[in-house]
C-alpha atoms as a printed R data frame, in Angstrom:
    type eleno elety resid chain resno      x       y        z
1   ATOM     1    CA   UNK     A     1 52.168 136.031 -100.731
2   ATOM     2    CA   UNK     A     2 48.541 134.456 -101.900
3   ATOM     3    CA   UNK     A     3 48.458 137.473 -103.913
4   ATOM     4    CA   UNK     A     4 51.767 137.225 -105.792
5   ATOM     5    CA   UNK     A     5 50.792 133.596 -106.577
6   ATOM     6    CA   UNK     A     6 47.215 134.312 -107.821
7   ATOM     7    CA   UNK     A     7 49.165 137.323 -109.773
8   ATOM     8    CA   UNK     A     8 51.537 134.754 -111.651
9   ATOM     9    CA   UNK     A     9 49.397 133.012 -112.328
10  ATOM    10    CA   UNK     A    10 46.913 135.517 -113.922
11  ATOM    11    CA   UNK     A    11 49.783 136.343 -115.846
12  ATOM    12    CA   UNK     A    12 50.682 133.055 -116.959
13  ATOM    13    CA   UNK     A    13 47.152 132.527 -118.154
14  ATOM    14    CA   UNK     A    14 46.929 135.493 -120.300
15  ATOM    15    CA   UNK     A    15 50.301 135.012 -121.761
16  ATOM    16    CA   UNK     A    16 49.917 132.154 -123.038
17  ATOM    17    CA   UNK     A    17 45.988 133.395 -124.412
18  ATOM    18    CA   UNK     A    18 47.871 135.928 -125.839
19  ATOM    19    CA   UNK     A    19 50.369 133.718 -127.374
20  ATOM    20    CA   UNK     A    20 47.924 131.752 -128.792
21  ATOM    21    CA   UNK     A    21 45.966 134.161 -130.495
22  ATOM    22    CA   UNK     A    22 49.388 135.420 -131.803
23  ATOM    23    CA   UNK     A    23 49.787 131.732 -133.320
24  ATOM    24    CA   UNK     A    24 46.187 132.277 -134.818
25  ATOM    25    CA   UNK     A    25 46.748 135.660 -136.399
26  ATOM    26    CA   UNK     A    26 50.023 134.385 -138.028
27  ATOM    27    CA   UNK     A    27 48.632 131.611 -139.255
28  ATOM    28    CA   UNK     A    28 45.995 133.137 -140.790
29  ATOM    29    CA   UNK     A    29 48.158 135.332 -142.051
30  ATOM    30    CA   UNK     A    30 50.245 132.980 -143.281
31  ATOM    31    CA   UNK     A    31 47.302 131.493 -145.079
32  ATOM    32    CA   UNK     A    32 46.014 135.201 -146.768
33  ATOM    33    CA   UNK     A    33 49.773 135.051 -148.516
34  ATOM    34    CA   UNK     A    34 49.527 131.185 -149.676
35  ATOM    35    CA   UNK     A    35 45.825 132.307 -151.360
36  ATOM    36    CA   UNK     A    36 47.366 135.377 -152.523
37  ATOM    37    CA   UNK     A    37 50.246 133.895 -154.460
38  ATOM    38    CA   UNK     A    38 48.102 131.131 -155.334
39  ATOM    39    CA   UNK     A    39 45.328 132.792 -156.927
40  ATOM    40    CA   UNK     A    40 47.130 135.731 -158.817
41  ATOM    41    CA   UNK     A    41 44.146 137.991 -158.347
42  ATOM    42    CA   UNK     A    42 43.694 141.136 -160.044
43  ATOM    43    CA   UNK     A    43 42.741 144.345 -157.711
44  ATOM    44    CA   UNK     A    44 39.079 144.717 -158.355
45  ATOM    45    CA   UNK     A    45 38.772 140.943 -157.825
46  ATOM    46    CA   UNK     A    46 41.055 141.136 -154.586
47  ATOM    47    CA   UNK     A    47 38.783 143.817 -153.009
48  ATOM    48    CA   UNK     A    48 35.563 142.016 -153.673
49  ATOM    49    CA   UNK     A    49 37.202 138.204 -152.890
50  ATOM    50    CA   UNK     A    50 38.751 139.051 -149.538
51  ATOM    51    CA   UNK     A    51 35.297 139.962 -147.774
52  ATOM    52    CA   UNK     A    52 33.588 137.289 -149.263
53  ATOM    53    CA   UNK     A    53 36.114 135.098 -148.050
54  ATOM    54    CA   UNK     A    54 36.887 136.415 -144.744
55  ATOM    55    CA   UNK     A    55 33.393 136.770 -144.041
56  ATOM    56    CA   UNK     A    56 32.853 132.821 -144.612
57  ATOM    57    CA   UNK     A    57 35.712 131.946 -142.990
58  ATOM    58    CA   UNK     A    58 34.438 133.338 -139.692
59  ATOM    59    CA   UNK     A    59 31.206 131.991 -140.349
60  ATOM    60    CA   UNK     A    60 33.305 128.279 -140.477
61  ATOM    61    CA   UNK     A    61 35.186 129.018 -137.402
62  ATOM    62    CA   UNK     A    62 31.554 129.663 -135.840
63  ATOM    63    CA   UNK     A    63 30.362 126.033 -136.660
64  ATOM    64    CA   UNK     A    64 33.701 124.439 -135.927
65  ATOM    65    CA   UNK     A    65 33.128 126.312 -132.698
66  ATOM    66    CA   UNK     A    66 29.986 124.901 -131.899
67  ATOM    67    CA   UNK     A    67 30.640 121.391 -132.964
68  ATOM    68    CA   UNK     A    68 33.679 121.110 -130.361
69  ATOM    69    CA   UNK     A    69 31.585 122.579 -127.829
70  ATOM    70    CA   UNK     A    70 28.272 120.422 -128.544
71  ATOM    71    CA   UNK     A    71 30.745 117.072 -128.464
72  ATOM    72    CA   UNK     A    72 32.689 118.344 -125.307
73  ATOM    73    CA   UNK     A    73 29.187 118.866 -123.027
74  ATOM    74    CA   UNK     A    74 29.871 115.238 -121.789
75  ATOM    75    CA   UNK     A    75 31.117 111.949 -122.613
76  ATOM    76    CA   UNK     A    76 29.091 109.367 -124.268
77  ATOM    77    CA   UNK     A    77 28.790 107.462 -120.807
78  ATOM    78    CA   UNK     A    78 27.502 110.647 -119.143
79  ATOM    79    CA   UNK     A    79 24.306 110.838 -122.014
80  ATOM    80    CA   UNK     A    80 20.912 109.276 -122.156
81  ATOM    81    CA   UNK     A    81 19.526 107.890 -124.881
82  ATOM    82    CA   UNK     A    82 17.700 110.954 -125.428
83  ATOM    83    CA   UNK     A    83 20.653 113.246 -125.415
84  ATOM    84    CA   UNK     A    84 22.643 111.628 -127.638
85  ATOM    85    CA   UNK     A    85 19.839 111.319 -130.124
86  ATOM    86    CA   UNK     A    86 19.863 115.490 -129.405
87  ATOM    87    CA   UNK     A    87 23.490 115.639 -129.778
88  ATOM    88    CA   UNK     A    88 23.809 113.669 -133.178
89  ATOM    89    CA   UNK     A    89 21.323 115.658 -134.810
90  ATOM    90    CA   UNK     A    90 22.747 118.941 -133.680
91  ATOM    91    CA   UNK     A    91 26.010 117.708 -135.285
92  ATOM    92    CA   UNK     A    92 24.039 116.747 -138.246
93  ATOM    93    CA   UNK     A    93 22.816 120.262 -138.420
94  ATOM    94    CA   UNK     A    94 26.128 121.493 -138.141
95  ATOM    95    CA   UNK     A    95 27.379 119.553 -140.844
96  ATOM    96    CA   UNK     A    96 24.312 120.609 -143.223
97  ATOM    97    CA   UNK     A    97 25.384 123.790 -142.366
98  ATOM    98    CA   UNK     A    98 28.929 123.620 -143.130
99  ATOM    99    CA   UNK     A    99 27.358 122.310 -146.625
100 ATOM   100    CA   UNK     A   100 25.190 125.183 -147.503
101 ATOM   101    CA   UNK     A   101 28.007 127.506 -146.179
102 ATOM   102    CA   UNK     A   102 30.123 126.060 -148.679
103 ATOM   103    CA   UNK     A   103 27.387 126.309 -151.228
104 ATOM   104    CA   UNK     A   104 26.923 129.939 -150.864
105 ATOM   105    CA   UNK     A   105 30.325 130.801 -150.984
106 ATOM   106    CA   UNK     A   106 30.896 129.244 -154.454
107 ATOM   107    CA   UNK     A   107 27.396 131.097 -155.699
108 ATOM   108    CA   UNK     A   108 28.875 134.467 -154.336
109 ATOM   109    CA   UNK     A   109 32.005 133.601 -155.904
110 ATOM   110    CA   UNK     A   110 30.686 132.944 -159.264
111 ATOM   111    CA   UNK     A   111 29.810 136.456 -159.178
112 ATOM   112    CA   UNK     A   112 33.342 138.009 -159.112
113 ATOM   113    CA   UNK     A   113 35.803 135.284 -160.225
114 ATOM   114    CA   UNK     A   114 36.451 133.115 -162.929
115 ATOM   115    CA   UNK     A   115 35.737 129.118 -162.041
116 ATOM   116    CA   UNK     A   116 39.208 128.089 -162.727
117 ATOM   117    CA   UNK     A   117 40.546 131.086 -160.173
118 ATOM   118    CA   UNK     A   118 37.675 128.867 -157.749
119 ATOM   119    CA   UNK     A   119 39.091 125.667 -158.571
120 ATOM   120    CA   UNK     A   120 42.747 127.581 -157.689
121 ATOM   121    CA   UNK     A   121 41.027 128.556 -154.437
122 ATOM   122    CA   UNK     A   122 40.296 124.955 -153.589
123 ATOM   123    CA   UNK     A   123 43.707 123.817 -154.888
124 ATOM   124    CA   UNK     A   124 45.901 126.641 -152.306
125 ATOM   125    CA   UNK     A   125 43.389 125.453 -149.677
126 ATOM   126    CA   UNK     A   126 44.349 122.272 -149.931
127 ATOM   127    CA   UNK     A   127 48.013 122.800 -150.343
128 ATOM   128    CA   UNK     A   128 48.163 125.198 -147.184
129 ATOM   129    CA   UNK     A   129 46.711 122.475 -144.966
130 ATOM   130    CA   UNK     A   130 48.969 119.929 -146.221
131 ATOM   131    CA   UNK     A   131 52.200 122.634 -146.270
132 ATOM   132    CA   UNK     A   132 51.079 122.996 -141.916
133 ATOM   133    CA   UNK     A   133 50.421 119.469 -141.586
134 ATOM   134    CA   UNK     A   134 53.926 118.391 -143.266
135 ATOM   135    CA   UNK     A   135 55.329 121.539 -140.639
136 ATOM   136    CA   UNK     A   136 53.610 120.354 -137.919
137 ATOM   137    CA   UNK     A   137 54.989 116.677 -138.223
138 ATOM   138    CA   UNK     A   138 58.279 118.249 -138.870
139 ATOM   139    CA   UNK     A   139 58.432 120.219 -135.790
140 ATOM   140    CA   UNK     A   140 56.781 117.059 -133.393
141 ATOM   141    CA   UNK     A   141 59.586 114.535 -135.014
142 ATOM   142    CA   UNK     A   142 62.019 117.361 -133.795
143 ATOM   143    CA   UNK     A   143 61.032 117.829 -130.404
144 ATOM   144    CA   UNK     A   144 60.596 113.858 -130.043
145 ATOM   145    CA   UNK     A   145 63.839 113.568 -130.921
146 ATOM   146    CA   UNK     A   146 65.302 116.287 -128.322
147 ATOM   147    CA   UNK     A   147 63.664 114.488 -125.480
């Protein structure tokens, strides 16, 4: 019986990992399609963009990664003095980072697209996270108003 529970739950666990990665993929797949549309790129730029691109974006996710996990160590209470001095400049680091990240992608875009396709780029970035925030709050009011 202590094995049919522990199985459940195993399998409750990886569902919903699953399920969640699922949610990830789409929305980044969502997000491709929104760029796509947005930026009207020819084929030669498309194959050099999307590697560029992807590549920083995974770089990003890295120090988003590492942020959440530096600030979720322990709570403020929990820290001396020294180790929140520690922790607030390994966020600052993080953030420089996230700066010359962003730097370097505009350089290496430069080099294959025109600056009002970047500007574009910035513009359907914008507009995707606004077009899931306006879904999100859409889909919370909903289930608020089922309960």
């Amino acid at each position: 019986m202590k094995t049919l529970y522990t199985f459940i739950i195993i399998l409750f666990i990886s569902s919903s990992v699953f399920a969640q990665r699922l949610d990830r993929e789409k929305l980044k797949a969502l997000k491709i399609a929104h760029i796509t549309e947005q930026l009207d790129l020819s084929k030669e730029e498309a194959q050099k963009f999307w590697p560029i691109y992807n590549a920083n974006e995974d770089k990003k996710d890295n120090l988003r990664q590492a942020s959440k996990t530096s600030r979720k160590d322990k709570s403020p209470e929990e820290l001396s003095e020294s180790e929140a001095k520690s922790l607030l400049l390994k966020m600052e680091k993080i953030e420089k980072d996230k700066l010359e990240l962003q730097s370097s992608l505009l350089n290496e875009l430069f080099k294959i697209l025109p600056a009002t396709k970047i500007i574009k780029l910035y513009q359907a970035e914008r507009s995707f996270k606004h077009k899931m925030f306006e879904e999100y709050k859409k889909r919370h009011a909903n289930n608020g108003r089922k309960n």
